[in-house]
N, C-alpha and C positions, 0 to 999 in steps of 0.2 A: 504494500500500500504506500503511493504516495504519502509524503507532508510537506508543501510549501509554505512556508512564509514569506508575505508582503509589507513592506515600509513606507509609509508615503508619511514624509512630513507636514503638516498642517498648516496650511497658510503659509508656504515656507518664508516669499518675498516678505508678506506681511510680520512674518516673527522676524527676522532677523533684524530690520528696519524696527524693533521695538525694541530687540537687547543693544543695540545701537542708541536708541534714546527711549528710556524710562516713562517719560510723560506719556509717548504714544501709547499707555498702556489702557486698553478700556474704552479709548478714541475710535471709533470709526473710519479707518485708513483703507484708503484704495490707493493701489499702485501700478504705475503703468505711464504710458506718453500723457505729457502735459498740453501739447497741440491742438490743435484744431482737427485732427485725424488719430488723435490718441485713442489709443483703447486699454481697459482696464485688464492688467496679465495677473493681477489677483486681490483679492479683496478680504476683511476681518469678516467675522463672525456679526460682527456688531453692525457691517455696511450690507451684507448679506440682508439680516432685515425689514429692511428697506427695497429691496428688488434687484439690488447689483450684483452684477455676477463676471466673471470671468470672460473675457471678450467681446464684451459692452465697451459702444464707445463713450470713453471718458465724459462726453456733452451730456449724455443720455445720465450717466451716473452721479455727477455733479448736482443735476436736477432733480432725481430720485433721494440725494443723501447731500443738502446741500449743506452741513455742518460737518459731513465728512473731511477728514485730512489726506488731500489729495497731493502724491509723492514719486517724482520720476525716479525708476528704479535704479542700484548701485550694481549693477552686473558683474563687476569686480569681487563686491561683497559675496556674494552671492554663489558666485564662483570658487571662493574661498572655503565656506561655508559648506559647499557638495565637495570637494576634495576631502575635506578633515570626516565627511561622512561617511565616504566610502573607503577612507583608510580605515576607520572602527571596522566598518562590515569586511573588510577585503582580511582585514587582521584577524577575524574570529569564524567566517563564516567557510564552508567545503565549496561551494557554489553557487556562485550570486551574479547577477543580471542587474544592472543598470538602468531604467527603465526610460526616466531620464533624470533632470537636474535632481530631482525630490522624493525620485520611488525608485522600490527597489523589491526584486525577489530574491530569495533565498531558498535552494532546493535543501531539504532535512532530510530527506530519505534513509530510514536506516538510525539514524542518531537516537532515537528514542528508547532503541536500543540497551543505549548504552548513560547519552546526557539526559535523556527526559527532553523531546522534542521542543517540547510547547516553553515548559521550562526556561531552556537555552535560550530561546527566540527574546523570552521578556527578561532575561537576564540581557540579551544583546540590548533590547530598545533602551533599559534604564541607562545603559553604559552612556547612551548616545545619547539619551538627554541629560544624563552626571554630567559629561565632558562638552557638549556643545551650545546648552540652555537653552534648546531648540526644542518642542514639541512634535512627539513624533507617534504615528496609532500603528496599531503590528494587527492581523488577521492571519489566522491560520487553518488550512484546511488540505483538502488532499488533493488540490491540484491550482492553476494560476488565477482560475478566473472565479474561484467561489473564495479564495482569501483576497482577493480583490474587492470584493462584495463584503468578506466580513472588515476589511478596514473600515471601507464606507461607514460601517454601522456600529463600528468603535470608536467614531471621531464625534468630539475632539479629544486628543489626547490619553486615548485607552485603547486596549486589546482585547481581543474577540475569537475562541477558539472554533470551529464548528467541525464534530466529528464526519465520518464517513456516513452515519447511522443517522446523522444530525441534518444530511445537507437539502433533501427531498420539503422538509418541514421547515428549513430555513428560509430557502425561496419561494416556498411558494407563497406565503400573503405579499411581498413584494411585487411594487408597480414594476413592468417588463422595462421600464425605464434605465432603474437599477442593473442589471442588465449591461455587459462591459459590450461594449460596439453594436447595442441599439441607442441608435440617433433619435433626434427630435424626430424625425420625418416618419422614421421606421415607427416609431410608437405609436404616430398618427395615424397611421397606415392600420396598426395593429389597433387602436381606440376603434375604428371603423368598420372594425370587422367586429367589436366586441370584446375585443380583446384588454387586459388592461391590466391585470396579474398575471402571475410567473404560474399559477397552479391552472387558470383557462387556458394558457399557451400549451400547458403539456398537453391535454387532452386533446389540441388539433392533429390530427395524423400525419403525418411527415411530406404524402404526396399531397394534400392540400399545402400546405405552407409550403413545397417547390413546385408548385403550381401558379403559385401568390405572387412568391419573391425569388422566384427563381434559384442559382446557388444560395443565397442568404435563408433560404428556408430549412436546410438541411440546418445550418450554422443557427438558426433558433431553435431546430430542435432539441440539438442535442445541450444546448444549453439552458433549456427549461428544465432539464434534465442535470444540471450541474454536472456535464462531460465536459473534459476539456483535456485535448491529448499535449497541447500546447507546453514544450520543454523548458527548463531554464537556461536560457545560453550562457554560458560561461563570457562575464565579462570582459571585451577586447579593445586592446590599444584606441586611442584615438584615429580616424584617418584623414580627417580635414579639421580646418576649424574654419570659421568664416564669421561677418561682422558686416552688417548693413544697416542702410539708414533713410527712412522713410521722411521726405521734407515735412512738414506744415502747411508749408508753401511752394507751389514749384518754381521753380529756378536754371537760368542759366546762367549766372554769374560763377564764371570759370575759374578768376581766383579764391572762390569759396569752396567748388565743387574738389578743387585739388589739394585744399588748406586737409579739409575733409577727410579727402582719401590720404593724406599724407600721416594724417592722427591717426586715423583707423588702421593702416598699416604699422606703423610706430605699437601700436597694441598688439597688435596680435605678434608682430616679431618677437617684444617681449615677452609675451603669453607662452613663444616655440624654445627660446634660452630659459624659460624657468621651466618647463617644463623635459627639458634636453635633449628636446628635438628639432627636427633642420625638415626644410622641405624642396622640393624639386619641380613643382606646380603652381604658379601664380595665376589665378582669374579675378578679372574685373565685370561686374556687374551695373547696367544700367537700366532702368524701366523708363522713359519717356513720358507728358503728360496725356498719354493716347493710352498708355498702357502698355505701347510696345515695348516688351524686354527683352535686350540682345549682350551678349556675355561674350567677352574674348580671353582665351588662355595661353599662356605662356609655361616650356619649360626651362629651368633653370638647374647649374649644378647646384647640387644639395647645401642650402644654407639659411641662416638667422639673421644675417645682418641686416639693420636697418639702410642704410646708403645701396646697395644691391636690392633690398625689396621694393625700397620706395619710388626707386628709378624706375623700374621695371610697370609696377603698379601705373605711373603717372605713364612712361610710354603706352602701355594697351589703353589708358584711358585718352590719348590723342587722338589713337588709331581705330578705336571704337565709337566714339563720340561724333559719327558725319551728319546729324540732322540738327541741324541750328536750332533747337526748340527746346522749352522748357523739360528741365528733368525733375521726378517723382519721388527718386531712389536712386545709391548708388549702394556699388556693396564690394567689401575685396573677401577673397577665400584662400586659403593655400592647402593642397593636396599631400598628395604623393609622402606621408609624413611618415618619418623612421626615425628610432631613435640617434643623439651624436648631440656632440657640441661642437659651437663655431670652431671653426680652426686658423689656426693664423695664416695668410695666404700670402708665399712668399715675394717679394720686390710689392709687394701692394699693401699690406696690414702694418701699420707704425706700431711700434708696442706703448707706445704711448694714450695712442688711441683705443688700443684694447681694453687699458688699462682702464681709462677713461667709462668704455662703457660697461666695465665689470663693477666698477663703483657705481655710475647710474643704477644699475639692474639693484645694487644693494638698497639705494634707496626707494626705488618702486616697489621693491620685495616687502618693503617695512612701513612705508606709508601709501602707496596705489597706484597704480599706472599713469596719476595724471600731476605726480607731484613735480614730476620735471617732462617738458614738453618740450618740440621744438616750434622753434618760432617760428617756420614757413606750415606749420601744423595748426597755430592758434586763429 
């Protein structure tokens, strides 16, 4: 028998932005773009509410929660924040999945055996919020997609076992909503038939519901049924990272558009040295105010350096950039990413200047990517 455990931290943006500052505690905070095209990427307990929710645009949520504390997000933070989380889980756990910035599974298989499954799991959650002051809910069950459901139903800030014998009487009074990959549309669909609980869905027969929804009917079957053959992939290296940016306003003001891409690459360079990796893949990224988005790539020998990426970055965005008209978004990505550090590159690297940027790197390390900038970047 299966046992997975699942971790999703709780309002992540929103907690971390409150062990940051105190006051926020109890406040009503939505976070997300402050813009005129901003949308809310998460929201309290407390703005919830009120009717905001997660990818509402910011105008909309304003409106709904106008006493709320609305706060452009620290992605640095943030970023910091899932590293130190996934060293806990990577340090204690057999195999664990990623799921993204805030969730995570853990395959137990077998442990119960020996640690006491369920045990271990809330032995792991307290670790991580002893060590990180983060609130975090754990659901455990016998496969990915019903301890997924019991997080949902442990939150906020608590855990939820449900046995094998447990899982038929678990789901069924739950809305099909609940439900991991039934969308708004899909429940609509399913309200319309009647449908509207997880224990009506099991009784439809398989060849109506793929008759309904075509492949997705099989996929509601068996998931009225809490199946789910769905593995834990074992955690892997990064293979890109990327960084884009959606105006307010659109724009063609060229020395803004390169100021831009000059910052956004400066970050992510040093995002590849702290992290000790080098890359061999640079793309630039534009959307126009049409909407048309057209992307060009370049490769390069393997490396970190900011004067080799920013050059690069700025040439594809010359060579990309031919319709004289307002742009939407720009964005830079680097691929092809393996571990290494820079290397000194002979008749061309001053060691002066390495020097240089090994002390930079020290102080972005300890106060954030934006506490020394360059000045064709600001």
């Amino acid at each position: 028998m299966r046992t997975i455990a699942h971790m999703d931290l709780d309002t992540f943006f929103v907690s971390v932005e409150r062990l940051k500052d105190s006051r926020l505690n109890g406040r009503p905070i939505m976070v997300g773009g402050t813009g005129g095209r901003g949308v809310v990427s998460s929201c309290s307990y407390e703005a919830r509410q009120f009717g905001v929710h997660s990818g509402m645009p910011m105008r909309l949520a304003r409106r709904l929660c106008p006493h709320g504390v609305v706060m452009k997000g620290d992605y640095d933070a943030y970023t910091q924040y899932s590293q130190g989380i996934t060293e806990i889980i990577k340090e204690e756990s057999p195999i664990y999945e990623k799921a993204s910035i805030d969730e995570f599974y853990i395959d137990m298989t077998g442990m119960e055996r020996f640690f006491g499954g369920t045990k271990w799991a809330k032995n792991l959650r307290q670790r991580v919020i002893r060590e990180t002051g983060l609130p975090i809910s754990l659901g455990v069950s016998v496969n990915k997609m019903v301890s997924k459901v019991a997080t949902g139903e442990a939150k906020p800030n608590g855990a939820r076992e449900v046995k094998d014998q447990e899982v038929q009487n678990f789901l069924g009074p739950m809305p099909v909503r609940k439900i991991p990959l039934i969308g708004k549309q899909m429940s609509l669909d399913l309200a319309y038939m009647g449908v509207k609980k997880v224990k009506t869905l099991r009784g439809i027969p398989r060849e109506l519901l793929e008759c309904a929804f075509g492949k997705h009917g099989t996929m509601l079957y068996r998931r009225a049924r809490g199946e789910d053959d769905a593995p834990v992939v074992q955690h892997s290296e990064q293979k890109s990272m990327s960084n884009e940016r959606t105006f307010t306003e659109d724009t063609m003001d060229i020395h803004k558009l390169k100021a831009l891409l000059t910052s956004m690459t400066e970050k992510l360079a040093f995002k590849l040295r702290q992290s000790d990796r080098l890359t061999a893949c640079v793309t630039v990224k534009i959307r126009y105010t049409d909407f048309d988005t057209v992307n060009k790539q370049a490769k390069i020998p393997y490396c970190a350096s900011d004067e080799i990426l920013i050059e690069k970055v700025l040439n594809l965005f010359d060579s990309l950039y031919q319709r004289r008209v307002r742009l939407r978004l720009v964005g830079v990505k680097f691929s092809h990413l393996v571990p290494g550090k820079p290397q000194i590159r002979l008749f061309e690297s001053i060691p002066r200047q390495v020097d240089l940027y090994q002390a930079l790197d020290t102080l972005k390390d300890r106060y954030g990517s934006d506490c020394v900038v360059r000045a064709s970047g600001m």
